[in-house]
C-alpha positions in Angstrom: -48.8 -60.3 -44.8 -46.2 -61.9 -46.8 -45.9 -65.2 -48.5 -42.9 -66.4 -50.1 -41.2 -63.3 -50.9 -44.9 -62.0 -52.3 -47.1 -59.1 -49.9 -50.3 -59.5 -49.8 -53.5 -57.7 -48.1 -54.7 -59.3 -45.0 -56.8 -62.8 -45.3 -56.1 -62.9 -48.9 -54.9 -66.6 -50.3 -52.9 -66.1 -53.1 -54.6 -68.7 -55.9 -53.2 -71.0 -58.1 -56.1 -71.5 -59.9 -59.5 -69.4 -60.9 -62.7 -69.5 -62.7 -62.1 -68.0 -66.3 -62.8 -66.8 -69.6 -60.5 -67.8 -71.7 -60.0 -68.3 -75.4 -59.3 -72.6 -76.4 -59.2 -72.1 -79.8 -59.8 -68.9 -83.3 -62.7 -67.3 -82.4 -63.7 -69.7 -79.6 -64.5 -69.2 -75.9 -64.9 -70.7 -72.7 -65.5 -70.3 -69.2 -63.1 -72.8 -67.4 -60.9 -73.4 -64.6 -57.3 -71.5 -65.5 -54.3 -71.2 -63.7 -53.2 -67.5 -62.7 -50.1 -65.3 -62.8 -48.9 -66.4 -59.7 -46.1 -67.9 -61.9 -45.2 -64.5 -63.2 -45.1 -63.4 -60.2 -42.0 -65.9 -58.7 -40.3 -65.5 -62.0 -40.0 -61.6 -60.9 -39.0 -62.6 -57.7 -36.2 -64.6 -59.5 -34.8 -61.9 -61.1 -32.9 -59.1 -60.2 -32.7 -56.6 -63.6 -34.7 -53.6 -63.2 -36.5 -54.3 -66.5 -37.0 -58.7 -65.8 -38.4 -58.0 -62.4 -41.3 -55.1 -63.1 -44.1 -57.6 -63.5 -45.0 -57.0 -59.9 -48.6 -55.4 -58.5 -51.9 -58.1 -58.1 -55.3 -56.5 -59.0 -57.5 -58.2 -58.3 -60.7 -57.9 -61.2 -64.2 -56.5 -60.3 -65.3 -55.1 -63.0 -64.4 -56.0 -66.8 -66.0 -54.2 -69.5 -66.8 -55.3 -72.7 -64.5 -54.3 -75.8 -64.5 -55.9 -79.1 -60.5 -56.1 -79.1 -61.3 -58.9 -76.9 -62.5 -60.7 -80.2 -59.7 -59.3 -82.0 -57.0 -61.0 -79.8 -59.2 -63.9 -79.8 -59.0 -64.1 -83.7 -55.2 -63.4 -84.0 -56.3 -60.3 -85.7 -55.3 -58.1 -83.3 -51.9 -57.1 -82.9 -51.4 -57.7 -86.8 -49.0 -60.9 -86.2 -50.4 -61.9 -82.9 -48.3 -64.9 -81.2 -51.3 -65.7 -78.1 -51.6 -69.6 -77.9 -54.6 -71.6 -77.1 -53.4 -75.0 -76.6 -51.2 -74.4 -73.7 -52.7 -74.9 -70.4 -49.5 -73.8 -68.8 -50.1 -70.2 -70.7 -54.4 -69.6 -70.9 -55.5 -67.0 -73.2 -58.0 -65.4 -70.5 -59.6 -62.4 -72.2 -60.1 -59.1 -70.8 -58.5 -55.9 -71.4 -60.6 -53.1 -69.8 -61.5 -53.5 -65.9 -61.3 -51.7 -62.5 -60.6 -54.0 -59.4 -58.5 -53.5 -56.5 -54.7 -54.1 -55.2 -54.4 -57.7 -53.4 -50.8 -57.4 -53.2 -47.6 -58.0 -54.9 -43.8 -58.0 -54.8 -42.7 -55.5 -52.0 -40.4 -54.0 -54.6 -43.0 -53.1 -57.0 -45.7 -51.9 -54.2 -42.8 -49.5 -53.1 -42.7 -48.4 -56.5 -46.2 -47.9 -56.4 -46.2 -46.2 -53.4 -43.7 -43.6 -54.3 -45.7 -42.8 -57.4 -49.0 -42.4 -55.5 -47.7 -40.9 -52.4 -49.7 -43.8 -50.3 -48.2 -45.9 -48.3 -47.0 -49.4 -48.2 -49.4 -49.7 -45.8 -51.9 -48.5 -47.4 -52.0 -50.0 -50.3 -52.2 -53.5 -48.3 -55.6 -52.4 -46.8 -57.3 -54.3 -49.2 -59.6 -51.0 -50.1 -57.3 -49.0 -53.0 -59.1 -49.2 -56.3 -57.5 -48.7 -59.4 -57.5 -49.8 -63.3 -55.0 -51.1 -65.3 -53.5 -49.5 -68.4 -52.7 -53.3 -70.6 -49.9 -51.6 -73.1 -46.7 -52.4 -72.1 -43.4 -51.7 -73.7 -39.9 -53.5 -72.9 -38.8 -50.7 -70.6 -35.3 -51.6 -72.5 -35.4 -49.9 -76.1 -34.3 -46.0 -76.7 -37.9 -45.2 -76.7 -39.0 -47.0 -73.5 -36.5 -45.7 -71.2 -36.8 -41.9 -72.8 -40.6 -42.7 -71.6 -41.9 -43.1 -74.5 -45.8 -45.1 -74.8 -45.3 -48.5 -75.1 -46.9 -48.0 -78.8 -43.8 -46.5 -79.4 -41.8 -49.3 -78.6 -38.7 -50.6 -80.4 -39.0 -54.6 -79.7 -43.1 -53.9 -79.9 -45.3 -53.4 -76.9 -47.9 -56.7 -75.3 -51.7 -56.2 -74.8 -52.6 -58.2 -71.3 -55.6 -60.1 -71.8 -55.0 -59.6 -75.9 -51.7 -61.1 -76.7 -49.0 -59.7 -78.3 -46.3 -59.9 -81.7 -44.1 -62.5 -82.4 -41.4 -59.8 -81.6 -42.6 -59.0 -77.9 -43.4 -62.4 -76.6 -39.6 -62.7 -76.8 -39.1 -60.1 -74.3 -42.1 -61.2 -72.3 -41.0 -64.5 -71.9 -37.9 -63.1 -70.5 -39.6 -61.1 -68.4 -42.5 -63.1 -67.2 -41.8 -66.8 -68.1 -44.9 -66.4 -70.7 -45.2 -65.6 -74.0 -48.5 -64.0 -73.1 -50.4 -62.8 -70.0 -53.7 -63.5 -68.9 -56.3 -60.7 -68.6 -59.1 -59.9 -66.5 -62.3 -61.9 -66.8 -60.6 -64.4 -63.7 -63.3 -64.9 -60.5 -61.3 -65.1 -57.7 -58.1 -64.7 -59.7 -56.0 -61.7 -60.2 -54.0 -59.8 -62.9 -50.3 -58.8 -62.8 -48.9 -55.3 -64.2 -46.2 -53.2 -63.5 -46.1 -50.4 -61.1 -46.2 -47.9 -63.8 -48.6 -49.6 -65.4 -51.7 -49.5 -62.6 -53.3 -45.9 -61.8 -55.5 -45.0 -58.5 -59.2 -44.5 -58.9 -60.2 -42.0 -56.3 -62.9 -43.6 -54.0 -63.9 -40.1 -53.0 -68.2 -40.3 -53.8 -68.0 -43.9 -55.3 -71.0 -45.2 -54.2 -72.7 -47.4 -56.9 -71.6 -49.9 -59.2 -72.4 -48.1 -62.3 -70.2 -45.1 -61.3 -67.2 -47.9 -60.2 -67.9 -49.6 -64.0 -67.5 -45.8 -65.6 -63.5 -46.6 -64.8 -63.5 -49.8 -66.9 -63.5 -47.1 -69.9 -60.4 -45.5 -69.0 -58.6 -47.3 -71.7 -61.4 -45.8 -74.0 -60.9 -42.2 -72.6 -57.3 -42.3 -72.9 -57.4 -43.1 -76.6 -60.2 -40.8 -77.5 -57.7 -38.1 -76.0 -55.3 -39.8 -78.3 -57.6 -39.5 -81.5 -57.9 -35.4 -80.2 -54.1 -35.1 -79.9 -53.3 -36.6 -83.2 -56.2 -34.8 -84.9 -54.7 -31.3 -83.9 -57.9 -30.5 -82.1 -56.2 -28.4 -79.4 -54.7 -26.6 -82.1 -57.6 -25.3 -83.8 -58.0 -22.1 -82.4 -54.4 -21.0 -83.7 -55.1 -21.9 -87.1 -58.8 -20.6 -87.5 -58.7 -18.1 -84.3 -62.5 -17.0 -84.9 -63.7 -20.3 -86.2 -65.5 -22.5 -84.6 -64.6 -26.5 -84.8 -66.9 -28.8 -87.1 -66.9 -32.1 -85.8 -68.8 -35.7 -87.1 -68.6 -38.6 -84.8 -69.3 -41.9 -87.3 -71.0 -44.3 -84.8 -72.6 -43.5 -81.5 -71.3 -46.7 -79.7 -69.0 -46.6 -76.3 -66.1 -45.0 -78.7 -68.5 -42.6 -79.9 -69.7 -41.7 -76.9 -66.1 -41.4 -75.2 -64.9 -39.2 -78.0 -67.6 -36.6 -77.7 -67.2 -36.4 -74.1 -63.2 -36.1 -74.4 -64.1 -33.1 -77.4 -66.2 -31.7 -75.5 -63.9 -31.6 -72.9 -61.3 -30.2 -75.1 -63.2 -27.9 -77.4 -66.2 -27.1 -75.0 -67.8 -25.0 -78.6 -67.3 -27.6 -81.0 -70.0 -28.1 -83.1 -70.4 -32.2 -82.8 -72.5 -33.9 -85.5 -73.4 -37.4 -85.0 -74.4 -40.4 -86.7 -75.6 -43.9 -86.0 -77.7 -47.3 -87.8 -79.5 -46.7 -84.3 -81.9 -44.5 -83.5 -81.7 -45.1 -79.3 -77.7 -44.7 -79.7 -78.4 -41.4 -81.2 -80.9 -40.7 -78.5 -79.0 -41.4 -75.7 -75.5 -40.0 -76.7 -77.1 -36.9 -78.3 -79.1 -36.1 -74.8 -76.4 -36.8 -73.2 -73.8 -34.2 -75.0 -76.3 -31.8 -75.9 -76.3 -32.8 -79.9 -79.3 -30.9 -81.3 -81.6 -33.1 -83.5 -80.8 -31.4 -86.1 -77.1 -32.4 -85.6 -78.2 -36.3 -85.6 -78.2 -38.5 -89.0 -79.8 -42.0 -88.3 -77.6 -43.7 -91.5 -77.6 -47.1 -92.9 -74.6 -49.9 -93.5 -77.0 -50.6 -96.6 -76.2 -47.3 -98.4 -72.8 -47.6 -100.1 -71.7 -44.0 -99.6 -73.4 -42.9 -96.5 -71.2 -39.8 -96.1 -71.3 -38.6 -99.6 -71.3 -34.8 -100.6 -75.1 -35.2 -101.1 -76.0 -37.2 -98.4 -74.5 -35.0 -95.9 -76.3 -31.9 -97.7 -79.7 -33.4 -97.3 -79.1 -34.2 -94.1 -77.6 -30.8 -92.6 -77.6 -28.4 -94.9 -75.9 -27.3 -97.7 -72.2 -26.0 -97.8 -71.2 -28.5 -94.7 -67.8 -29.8 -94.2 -66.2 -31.1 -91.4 -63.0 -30.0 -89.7 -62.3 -33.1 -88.0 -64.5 -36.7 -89.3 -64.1 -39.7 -86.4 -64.9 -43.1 -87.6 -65.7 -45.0 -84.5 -68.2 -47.6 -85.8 -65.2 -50.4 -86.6 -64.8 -52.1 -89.5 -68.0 -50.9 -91.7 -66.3 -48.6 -94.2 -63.5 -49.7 -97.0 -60.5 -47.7 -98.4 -63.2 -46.3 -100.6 -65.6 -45.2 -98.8 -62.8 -43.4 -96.7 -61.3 -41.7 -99.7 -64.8 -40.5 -100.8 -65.4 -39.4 -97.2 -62.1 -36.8 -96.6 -62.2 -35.7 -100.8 -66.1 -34.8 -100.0 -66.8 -33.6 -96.7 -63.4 -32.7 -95.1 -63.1 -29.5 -95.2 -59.3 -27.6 -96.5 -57.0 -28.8 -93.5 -59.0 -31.5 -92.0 -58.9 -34.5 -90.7 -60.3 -38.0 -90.6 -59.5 -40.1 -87.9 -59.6 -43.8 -87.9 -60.3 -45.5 -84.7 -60.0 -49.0 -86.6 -57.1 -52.0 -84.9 -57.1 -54.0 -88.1 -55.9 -51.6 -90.8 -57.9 -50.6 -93.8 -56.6 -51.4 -97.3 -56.9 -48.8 -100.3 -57.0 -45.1 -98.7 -55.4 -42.6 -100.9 -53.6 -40.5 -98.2 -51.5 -39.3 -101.2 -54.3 -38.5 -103.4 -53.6 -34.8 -105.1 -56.3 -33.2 -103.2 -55.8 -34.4 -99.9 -52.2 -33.4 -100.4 -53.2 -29.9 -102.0 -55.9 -29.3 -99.3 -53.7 -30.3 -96.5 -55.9 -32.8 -95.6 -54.4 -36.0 -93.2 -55.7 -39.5 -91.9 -54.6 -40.2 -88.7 -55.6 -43.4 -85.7 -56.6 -43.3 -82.9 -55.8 -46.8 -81.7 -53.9 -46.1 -78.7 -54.4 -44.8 -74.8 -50.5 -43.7 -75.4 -49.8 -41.5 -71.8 -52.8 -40.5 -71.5 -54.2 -42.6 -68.9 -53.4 -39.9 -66.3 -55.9 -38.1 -67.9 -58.7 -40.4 -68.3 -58.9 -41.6 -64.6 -58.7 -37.5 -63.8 -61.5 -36.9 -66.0 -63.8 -40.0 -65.4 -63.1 -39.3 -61.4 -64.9 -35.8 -62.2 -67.6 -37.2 -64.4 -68.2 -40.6 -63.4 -71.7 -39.5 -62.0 -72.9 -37.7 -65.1 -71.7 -41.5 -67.5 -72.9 -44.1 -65.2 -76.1 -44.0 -67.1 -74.2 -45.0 -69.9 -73.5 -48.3 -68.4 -75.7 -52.0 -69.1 -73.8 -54.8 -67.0 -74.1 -58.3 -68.6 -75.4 -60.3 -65.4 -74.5 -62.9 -64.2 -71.0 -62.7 -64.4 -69.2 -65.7 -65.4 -72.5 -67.8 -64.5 -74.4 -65.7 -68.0 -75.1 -68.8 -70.5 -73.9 -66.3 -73.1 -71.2 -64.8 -71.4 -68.2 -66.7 -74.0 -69.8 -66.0 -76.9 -70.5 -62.8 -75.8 -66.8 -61.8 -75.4 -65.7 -64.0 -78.4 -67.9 -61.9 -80.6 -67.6 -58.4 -79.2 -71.0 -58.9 -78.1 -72.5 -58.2 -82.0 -75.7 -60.5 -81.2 -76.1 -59.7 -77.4 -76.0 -55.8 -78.4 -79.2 -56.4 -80.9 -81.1 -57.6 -78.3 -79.8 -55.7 -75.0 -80.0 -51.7 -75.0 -76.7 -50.6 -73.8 -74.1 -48.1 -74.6 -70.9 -49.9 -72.4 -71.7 -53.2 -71.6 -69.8 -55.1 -68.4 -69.7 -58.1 -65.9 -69.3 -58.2 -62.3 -66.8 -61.1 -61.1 -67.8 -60.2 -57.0 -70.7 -61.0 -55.3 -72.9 -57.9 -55.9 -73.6 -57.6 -52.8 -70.0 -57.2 -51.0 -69.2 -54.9 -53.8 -71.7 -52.2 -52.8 -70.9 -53.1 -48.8 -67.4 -52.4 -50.0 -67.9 -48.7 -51.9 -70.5 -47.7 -49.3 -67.5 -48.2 -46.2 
């Protein structure tokens, strides 16, 4: 069916308006009516240059899972020199950056697109019944780096986070592409969120059948830049350099980024040795179980102790001579330039690595210290899904059965009580109270959402 210039699935009434989460002002939330990117939509229609016109595919949100960059965008923390607005009706800050939903329609130039990348048809994808996620980094898709196809990280005019906001830089390019400065994200009842074609990936319905497996997808962001912390680590590359060795690995913080990194190392480097630690004891429990992390492997620390991963802390805890080929801090923003320094001089072994998966930066760490240099030691980030959604959507579609159990949904939806200061805070109070490892909301009816993945 198509309505002015715009195809959409079959019954479907293109809104103007939905029921949202959206950020009003720093660090505050509310659920309230928001108007949607049908504008951004038209404006494509107005244009005609391959790079103005690409905001063109609807999904429409099921799904959105809880991430604390959420808060970060809603504090202007996150990108660095974030330019998101809050007093602008005509440009809401809806939150939500991580979600699976499913294709309502679009511009018939961009579902082409889409088609010829999926091999489904036009067709098809106007069934109403292809579900997919949405990878939220985009680049211009005009800089040197962009059209080499480069990640949008990489971009030369800086890449926009939908549903986070983006640098004073790339809202200038945004605004000429979309008529915003910024684009709404997920957490939209009845609304819809607009990517490009390249941007959206198929989520093969194949033995979907619950809405704990369908929530697994909402991670694929996650996935993605845990195989980005693996990649930039070396962690492929291990076997060349020590080819009888077997990799050490300690995960700092047995969260939803702790958990997704084990599973993508595990992945990787199926005889990696992973050591794990947590200020929870049921985290450790349930992510240890889950990968096969021997007790023994497990250190149940403290944010009280002010080096928690000191030489002699590690030693009492597994053993003497311990160090690590490859250290993943995935607990946020607990540890200072110092305790990172003390961290790779102490435990990382000759040729390791620690890996930040931190958005804010962290002042102080020595990188250049003399014996990081002289034992060939590096810091790297992980901060970044990079290309490597491809891979995450491949690998959750073969595993989404073993993770669901890793899933907590928020209930409710939009109707919790808590549900904006939930988002607005990363969920720090909700999590103390709630035993989850992934938290997320439902914006459908329950019911037609199983009706839906049992057809």
């Amino acid at each position: 069916m198509q309505r002015d210039g715009i195809e959409v699935i079959s019954g479907y009434q293109l809104p103007t308006n939905a029921r949202s989460l959206l950020f009003h002002e720093i660090g505050k939330a509310a659920v309230r009516e928001a108007i949607t990117p049908a504008d951004i939509l038209e404006h494509s229609l107005r244009t005609d240059s391959s790079s103005q016109g690409r905001w063109g595919i609807m999904i429409e949100p099921w799904i959105v899972t809880l991430c604390p960059s959420d808060e970060a965008g809603g504090l202007l923390k996150f990108p660095y020199d974030n330019a998101r607005t809050f007093d602008d009706p005509r440009m809401p800050a809806v939150a939500g950056h991580e979600f699976t939903g499913r294709i309502v329609g679009g511009t018939q130039k961009h579902l082409n697109q889409l088609a010829q990348k999926t091999g489904l048809t036009l067709d098809d994808l106007l069934r109403g019944n292809v579900v997919v996620t949405g990878d939220i980094n985009v680049g211009c898709d005009d800089c040197s780096s962009c059209s080499a196809g480069g990640p949008p990280l990489y971009c030369g005019n800086d890449l926009t986070f939908v549903g986070i906001g983006g640098s004073r830089t790339s809202s200038e390019w945004v605004k000429k592409q979309t008529g915003r400065t910024h684009i709404p994200g997920a957490y939209a009842e009845g609304g819809f969120v607009v990517l490009p074609s390249s941007n959206v990936h198929i989520i093969p319905k194949n033995d979907l059948r619950t809405i704990d497996s369908l929530a697994v997808f909402g991670n694929s962001d996650a996935v993605a830049c845990a195989k980005t912390s693996c990649n930039a680590m070396g962690l492929g590359d291990y076997k060349r350099l020590r080819p009888s060795g077997v990799p050490k690995v300690l995960i700092i913080g047995a969260g939803r980024l702790g958990s997704w990194h084990a599973a993508v190392i595990k992945d990787i480097a199926p005889d990696a040795e992973i050591y794990l630690s947590d200020t929870k004891a049921e985290n450790l429990s349930t992510v240890g179980n889950l990968f096969g992390i021997a007790e023994n492997r497990r250190y149940l620390t403290s944010t009280h102790t002010p080096y928690p991963y000191s030489r002699e802390r590690i030693e009492s805890e597994f053993g003497k001579g311990i160090y690590f080929d490859f250290v993943v801090d995935t607990s946020g923003d607990i540890f200072n330039g110092e305790v990172i320094n003390n961290i790779i001089l102490e435990i990382v072994e000759k040729g390791g690595v620690f890996c930040t998966t931190y958005h804010k930066g962290i002042s102080n760490v020595d990188a250049g210290h003399p014996q990081i240099i002289g034992g060939m030691k590096r810091f790297v980030n992980g901060l970044s899904p990079m290309n490597n959604f491809p891979y995450a959507t491949s690998f959750l579609s073969a595993n989404h059965q073993r993770f669901r159990n890793l899933m907590s949904e928020i209930p409710g939806g939009l109707s919790h009580p808590d549900i904006a200061q939930i988002v607005a805070t990363g969920g720090s109070d909700y999590k103390k109270t709630a035993y989850g490892i992934t938290f997320f909301t439902q914006l459908v009816e329950p019911g037609k959402l199983l009706q839906f993945l049992k057809t």
